[in-house]
C-alpha positions in Angstrom: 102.8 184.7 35.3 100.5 182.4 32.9 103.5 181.5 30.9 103.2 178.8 28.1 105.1 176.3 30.4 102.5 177.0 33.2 99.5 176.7 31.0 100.8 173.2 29.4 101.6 171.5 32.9 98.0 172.3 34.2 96.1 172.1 31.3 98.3 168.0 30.7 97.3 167.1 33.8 93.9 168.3 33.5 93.8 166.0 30.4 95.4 163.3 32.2 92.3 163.1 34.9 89.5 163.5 32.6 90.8 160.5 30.0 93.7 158.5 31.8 93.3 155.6 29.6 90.9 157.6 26.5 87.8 158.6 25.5 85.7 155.6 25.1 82.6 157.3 23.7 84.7 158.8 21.6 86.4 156.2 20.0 83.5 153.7 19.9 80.9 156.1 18.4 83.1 158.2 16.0 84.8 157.3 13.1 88.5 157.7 13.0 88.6 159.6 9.8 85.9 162.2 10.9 86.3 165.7 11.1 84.3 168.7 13.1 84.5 172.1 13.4 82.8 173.9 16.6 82.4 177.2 17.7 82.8 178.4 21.0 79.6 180.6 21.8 78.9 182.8 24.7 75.5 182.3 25.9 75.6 185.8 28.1 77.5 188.7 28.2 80.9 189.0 29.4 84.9 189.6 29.4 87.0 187.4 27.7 89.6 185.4 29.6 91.5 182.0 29.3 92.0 182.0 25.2 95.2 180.5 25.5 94.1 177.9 28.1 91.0 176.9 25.7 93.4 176.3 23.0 96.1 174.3 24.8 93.3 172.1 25.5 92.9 171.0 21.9 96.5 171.6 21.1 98.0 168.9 23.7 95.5 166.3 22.6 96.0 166.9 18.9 98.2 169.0 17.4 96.0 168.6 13.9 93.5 170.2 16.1 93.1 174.2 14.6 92.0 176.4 17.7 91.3 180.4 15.9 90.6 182.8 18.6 88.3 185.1 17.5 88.1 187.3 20.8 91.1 188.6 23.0 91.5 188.2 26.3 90.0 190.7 28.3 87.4 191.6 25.3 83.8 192.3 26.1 81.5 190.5 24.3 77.7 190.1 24.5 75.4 187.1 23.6 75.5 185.1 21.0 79.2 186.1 20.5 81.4 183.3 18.7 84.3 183.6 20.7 86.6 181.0 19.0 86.6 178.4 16.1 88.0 174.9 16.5 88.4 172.2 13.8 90.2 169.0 13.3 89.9 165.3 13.9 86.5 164.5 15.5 87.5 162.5 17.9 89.9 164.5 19.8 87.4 168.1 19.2 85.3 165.7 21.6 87.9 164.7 23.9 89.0 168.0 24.6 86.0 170.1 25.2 85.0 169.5 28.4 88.5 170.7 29.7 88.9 173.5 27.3 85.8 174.8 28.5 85.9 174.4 32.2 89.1 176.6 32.5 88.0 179.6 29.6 84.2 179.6 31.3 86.1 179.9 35.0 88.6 182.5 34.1 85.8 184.3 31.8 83.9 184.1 35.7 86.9 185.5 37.6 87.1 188.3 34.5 83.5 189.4 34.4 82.8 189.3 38.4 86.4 191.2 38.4 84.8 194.5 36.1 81.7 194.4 38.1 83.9 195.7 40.8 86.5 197.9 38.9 83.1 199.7 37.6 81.8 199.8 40.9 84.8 201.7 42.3 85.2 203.9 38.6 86.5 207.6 39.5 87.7 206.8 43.0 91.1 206.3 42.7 91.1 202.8 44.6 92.7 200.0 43.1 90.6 196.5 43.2 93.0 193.4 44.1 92.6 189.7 44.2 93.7 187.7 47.5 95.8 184.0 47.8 92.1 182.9 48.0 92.7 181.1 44.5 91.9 177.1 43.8 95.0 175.6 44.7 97.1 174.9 41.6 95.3 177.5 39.5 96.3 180.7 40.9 98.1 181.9 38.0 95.3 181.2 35.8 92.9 183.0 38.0 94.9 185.9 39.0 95.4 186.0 34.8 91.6 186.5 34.6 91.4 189.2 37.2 93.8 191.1 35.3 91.7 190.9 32.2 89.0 191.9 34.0 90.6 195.1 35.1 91.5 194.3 38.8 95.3 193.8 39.8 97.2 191.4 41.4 98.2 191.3 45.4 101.3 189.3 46.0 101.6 185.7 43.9 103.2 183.9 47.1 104.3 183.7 50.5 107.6 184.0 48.7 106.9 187.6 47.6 106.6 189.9 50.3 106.2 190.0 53.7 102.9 190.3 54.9 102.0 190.1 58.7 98.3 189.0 59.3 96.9 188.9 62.6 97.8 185.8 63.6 101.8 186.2 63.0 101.1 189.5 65.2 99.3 187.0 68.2 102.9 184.7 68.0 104.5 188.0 69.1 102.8 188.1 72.0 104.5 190.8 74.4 106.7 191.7 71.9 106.9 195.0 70.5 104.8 195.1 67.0 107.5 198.2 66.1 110.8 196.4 67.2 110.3 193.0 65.8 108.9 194.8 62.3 111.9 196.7 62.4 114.3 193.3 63.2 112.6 192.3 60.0 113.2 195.3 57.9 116.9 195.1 58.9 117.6 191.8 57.6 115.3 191.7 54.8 116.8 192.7 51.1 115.5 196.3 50.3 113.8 196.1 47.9 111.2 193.5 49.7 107.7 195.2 50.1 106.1 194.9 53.6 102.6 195.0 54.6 100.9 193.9 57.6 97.5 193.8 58.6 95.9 195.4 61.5 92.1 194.9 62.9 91.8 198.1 65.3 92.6 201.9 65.4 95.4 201.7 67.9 97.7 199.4 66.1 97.9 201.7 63.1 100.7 203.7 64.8 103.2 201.4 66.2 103.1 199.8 62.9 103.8 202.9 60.8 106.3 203.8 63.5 108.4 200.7 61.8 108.1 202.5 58.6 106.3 199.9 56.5 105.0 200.3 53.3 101.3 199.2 53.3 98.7 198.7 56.2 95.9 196.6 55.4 92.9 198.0 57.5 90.5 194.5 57.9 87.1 194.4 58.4 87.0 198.1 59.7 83.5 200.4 59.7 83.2 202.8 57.0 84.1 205.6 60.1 87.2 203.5 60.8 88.3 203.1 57.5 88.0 206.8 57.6 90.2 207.7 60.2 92.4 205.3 59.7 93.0 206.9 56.3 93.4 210.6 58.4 95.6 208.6 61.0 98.2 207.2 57.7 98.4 210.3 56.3 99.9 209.4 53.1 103.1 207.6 55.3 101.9 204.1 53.6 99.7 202.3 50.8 96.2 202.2 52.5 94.7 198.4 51.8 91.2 198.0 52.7 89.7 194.2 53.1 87.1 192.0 54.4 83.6 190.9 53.7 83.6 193.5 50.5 81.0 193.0 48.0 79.6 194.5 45.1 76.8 196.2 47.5 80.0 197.5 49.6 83.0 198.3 47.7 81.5 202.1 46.5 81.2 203.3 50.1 84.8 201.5 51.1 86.9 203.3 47.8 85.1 206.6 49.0 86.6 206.2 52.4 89.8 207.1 50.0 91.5 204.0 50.6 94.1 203.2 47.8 93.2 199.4 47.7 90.5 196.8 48.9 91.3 193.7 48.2 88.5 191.2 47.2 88.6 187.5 48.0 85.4 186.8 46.1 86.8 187.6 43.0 88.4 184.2 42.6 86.8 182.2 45.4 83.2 182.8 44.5 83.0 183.8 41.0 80.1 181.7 39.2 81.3 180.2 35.8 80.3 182.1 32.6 77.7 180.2 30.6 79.6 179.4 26.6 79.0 176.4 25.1 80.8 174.8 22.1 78.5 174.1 19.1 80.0 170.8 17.4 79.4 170.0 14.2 80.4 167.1 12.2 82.0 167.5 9.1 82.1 163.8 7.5 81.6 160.7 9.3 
């Protein structure tokens, strides 16, 4: 998903709205001919993610820009940890380092917040997966960064499966949930996964009666998740979601749940403090 075409079109625009017409400091207060080399430190602990992202960011301004990671992605590291050297042309180290550090301390967020909860879940079973709740335009960087962080990925699009939330069930109305899922089924390609989302007890049945293949149980009790987990029976992927947090997600993978999905992974993930030391080589 976080391809090199991906990372170059949002990492150039990126550039484009931090220095549409250049870096004035820059080229007012540094010498042309000056060189730098900085290292890219972490100031707390935390897993690695977004090396490729950090680099574009010098690469696309300058290509005489050197970026050596010295930390893959996914990598724990603790503090103090130089993560990556960069050296090159002064000026456009400078340019480049707000926007190479923005995206590699957000996805190094995403990644750290995303092993809190795969360690919180450890020996259950349960899978932890991210949500569409991504900054728009970014998702493939931030679903990248819950990956190294041990979590998985739930669908990428709309355009990947068919997933029926409760508010494509209220535009049903009177309609049978079981014989418009099964409409679907009929004229969708086989190999299309569908899941659909239900918010009480009694609409776990007519749903598995349409032979899906995952039922997302939202914002159930502990109890509920419980028996809804009896009531499946193994007939479907068991997807638990809403309002998890870290003070949650234990008691919801020991309901034996094979999922819960976690918005906050990549909507409320704080920024990993790393900093980028420069230093001046000549002026």
């Amino acid at each position: 998903m976080l391809t090199r075409a991906v990372i170059d079109r949002v990492v150039a625009a990126a550039l484009e709205e931090d220095a549409p017409w250049g870096d004035l400091t820059s080229e007012y207060l540094i010498s042309e001919t000056a060189t730098a080399t900085a290292e890219l430190v972490a100031r707390e602990a935390g897993i690695f993610s977004g090396g490729e992202v950090f680099a574009a960011a010098f690469r696309l301004t300058d290509t005489r820009v050197d970026v050596r990671l010295a930390t893959a992605d996914g990598e724990a590291f603790g503090p103090g940890t130089v993560l990556a050297v960069v050296s090159g042309p002064a000026r456009s180290l400078l340019t480049a380092e707000r926007i190479g550090l923005n995206f590699v301390q957000r996805m190094s967020g995403i990644a750290t917040l995303t092993a809190r909860y795969v360690a919180e879940v450890a020996g259950t079973g349960t899978r932890i997966a991210d949500t569409r709740k991504t900054t728009p335009g970014l998702r493939a960087f931030e679903r990248h960064a819950v990956v190294d962080g041990g979590g998985r990925n739930h669908r990428h699009s709309l355009s990947d499966a068919v997933m029926a939330k409760d508010n494509h069930l209220a535009v049903l109305g009177g309609s049978s949930v079981t014989d418009a899922l099964r409409a679907a089924k009929d004229r969708l390609p086989h190999t299309t996964h569908i899941e659909v989302e239900v918010d009480r007890l009694d609409q776990i049945e007519p749903v598995l009666a349409a032979g899906i293949g995952t039922i997302m149980l939202d914002n159930f009790s502990l109890d509920d998740l419980r028996t809804g987990v009896a009531q499946v029976a193994g007939r479907a992927v068991v997807e638990a979601s809403g309002g998890v947090t870290l003070e949650t997600v234990r008691a919801i993978a020991e309901t034996g749940v094979d999922v819960v999905s976690v918005g906050a992974l990549t909507h409320s993930a704080r920024a990993l403090d790393l900093g980028l030391d420069v230093r001046i080589d000549q002026p």
